[in-house]
Structures are given as structure tokens and as C-alpha cells.
C-alpha positions as CSV (number, residue, x, y, z in Angstrom):
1,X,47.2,20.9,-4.3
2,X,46.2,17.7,-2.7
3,X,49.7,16.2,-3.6
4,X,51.0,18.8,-1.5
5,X,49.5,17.0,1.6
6,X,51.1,14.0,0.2
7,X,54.6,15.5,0.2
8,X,54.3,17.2,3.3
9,X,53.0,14.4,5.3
10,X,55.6,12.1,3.4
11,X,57.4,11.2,6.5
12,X,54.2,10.4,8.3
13,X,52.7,7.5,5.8
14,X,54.2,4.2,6.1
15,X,54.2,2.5,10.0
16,X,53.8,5.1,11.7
17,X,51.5,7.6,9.7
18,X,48.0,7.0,8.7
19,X,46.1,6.5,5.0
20,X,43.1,8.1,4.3
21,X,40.8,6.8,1.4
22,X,37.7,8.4,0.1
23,X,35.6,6.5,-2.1
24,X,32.2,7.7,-4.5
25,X,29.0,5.9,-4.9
26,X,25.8,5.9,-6.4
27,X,22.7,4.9,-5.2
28,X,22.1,1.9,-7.7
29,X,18.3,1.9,-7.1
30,X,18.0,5.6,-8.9
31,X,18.1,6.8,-12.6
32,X,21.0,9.4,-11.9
33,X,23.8,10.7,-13.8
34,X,26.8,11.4,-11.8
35,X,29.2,13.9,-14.2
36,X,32.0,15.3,-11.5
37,X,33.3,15.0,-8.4
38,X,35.7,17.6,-6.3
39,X,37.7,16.1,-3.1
40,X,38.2,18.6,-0.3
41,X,41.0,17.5,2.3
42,X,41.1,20.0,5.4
43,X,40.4,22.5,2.8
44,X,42.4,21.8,0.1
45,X,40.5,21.0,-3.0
46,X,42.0,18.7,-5.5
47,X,41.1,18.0,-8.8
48,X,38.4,17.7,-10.4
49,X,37.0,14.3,-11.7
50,X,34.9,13.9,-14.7
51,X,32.9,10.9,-15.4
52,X,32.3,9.7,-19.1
53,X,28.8,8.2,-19.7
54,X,30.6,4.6,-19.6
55,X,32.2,5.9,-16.1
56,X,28.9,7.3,-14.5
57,X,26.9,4.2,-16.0
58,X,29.0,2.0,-13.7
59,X,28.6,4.2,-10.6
60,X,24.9,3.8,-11.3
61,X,25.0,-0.1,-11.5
62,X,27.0,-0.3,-8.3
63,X,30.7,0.3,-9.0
64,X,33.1,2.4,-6.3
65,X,35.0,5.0,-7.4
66,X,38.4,5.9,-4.9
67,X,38.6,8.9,-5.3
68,X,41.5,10.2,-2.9
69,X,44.2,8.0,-1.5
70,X,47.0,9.5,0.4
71,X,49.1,9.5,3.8
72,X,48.2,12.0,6.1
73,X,48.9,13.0,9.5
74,X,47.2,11.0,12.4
75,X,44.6,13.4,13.8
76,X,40.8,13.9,12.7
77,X,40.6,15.4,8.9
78,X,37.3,17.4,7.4
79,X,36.9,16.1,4.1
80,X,34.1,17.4,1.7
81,X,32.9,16.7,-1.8
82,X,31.1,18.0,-4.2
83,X,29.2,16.0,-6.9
84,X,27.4,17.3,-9.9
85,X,24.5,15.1,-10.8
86,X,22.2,15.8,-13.6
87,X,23.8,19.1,-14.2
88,X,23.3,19.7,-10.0
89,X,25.9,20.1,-7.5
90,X,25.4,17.9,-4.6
91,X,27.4,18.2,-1.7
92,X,28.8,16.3,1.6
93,X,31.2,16.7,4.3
94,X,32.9,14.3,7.2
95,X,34.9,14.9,9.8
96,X,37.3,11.5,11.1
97,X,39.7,10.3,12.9
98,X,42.7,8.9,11.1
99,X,44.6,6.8,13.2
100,X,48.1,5.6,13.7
101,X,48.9,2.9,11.8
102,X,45.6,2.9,10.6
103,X,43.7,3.1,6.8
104,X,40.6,5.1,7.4
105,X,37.5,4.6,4.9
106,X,35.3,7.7,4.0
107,X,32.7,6.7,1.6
108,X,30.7,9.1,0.1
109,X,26.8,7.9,-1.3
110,X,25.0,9.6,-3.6
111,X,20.9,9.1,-2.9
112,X,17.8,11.2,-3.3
113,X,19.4,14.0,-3.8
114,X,21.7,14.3,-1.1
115,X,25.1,13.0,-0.6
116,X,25.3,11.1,2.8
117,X,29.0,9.4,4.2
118,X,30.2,6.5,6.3
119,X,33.5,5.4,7.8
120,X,35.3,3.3,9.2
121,X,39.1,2.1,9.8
122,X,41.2,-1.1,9.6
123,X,44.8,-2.1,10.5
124,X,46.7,-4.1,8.5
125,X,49.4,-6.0,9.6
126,X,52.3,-5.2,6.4
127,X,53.1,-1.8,5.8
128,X,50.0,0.2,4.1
């Protein structure tokens, strides 16, 4: 479903369109197994993500999973996840800007529990 946004908004990525990237992470500091992850964009859920025991071992030692990539249309975008964690869902919402021209960063942290997010944009200078 989320390819759909990608097809639709096809003629909006490039120079003048915007990227949005959502990214995963687990608090490092925590004994925590994360098992699956389900990427909301404005509603539309995309697939779901499993994580093998080698897969969630690296999220727990650090590693960053990008979990959506795609052009979108520049205006602000809910996004929402939901993580299963040691057989709990867990879940977290945004809501952010994506610029023109832009690549807009929503990253996703799971800690204590609860799933908290940052973001933040950048601009390159080639085509993104």
C-alpha cells in the first residue's frame, strides 16, 4: 500500500519533491527483544517487518534499521509505528514537515517501554 504513495507522488520526488525516511532503534542500554515493526504513512500501513534473533540482536547493540524510504509530497505527514517487543506492541506517532527539496529524518527509539521519535531535515546539493 505504501508503494502506492510512491507511485502517486512519483512526479513529486526528485528536485522538486521531498524524501521522507523513517528509521528504528533500540535502546542499547536494555535487555529487549524487538520482533516487528508496522510503518504507518498518513494512514496507510505498509508492511510488516519481522526481525530474526540475529536482526533484533543488532538493534539491541546499537544498529538503525530504515525502515521506510520514499518521495512524498511536500507538506507535513503523520507517520506512526508500531513495534512488538517481547511479545508487546509498543507504539509511536509524528507529525513533520517534509520540505521541498528536502530529506526529512523520522527516527523512531525504542526505550522503557515506550517508543519516543526525533527529526530532523537536510538538503543535499545532487538530486536525492
Amino acid at each position: 500500500m505504501i508503494g502506492a504513495i510512491s507511485e502517486i507522488n512519483g512526479s513529486s520526488g526528485g528536485r522538486s519533491g521531498a524524501i521522507l525516511v523513517v528509521l528504528l532503534r533500540a535502546d542499547s542500554s536494555q535487555a529487549q527483544t524487538v520482533q516487528s515493526a508496522v510503518v504507518s504513512i498518513d494512514n496507510v500501513s505498509g508492511d510488516p517487518r519481522t526481525y530474526s534473533p540475529l536482526a533484533s540482536g543488532a538493534l539491541a547493540r546499537g544498529a538503525v534499521d530504515e525502515v521506510y524510504r520514499s518521495p512524498v509530497i511536500p507538506s507535513d505527514h503523520a507517520i506512526a509505528i508500531q513495534v512488538t517487543v517481547d511479545g508487546r506492541t509498543l507504539t509511536g506517532t509524528a507529525n513533520v514537515p517534509a520540505a521541498q527539496q528536502a530529506v526529512t529524518y523520522v527516527q523512531f527509539v525504542v526505550r522503557n517501554g515506550q517508543v519516543t521519535s526525533t527529526s530532523w531535515a537536510g538538503r543535499g546539493s545532487g538530486q536525492f
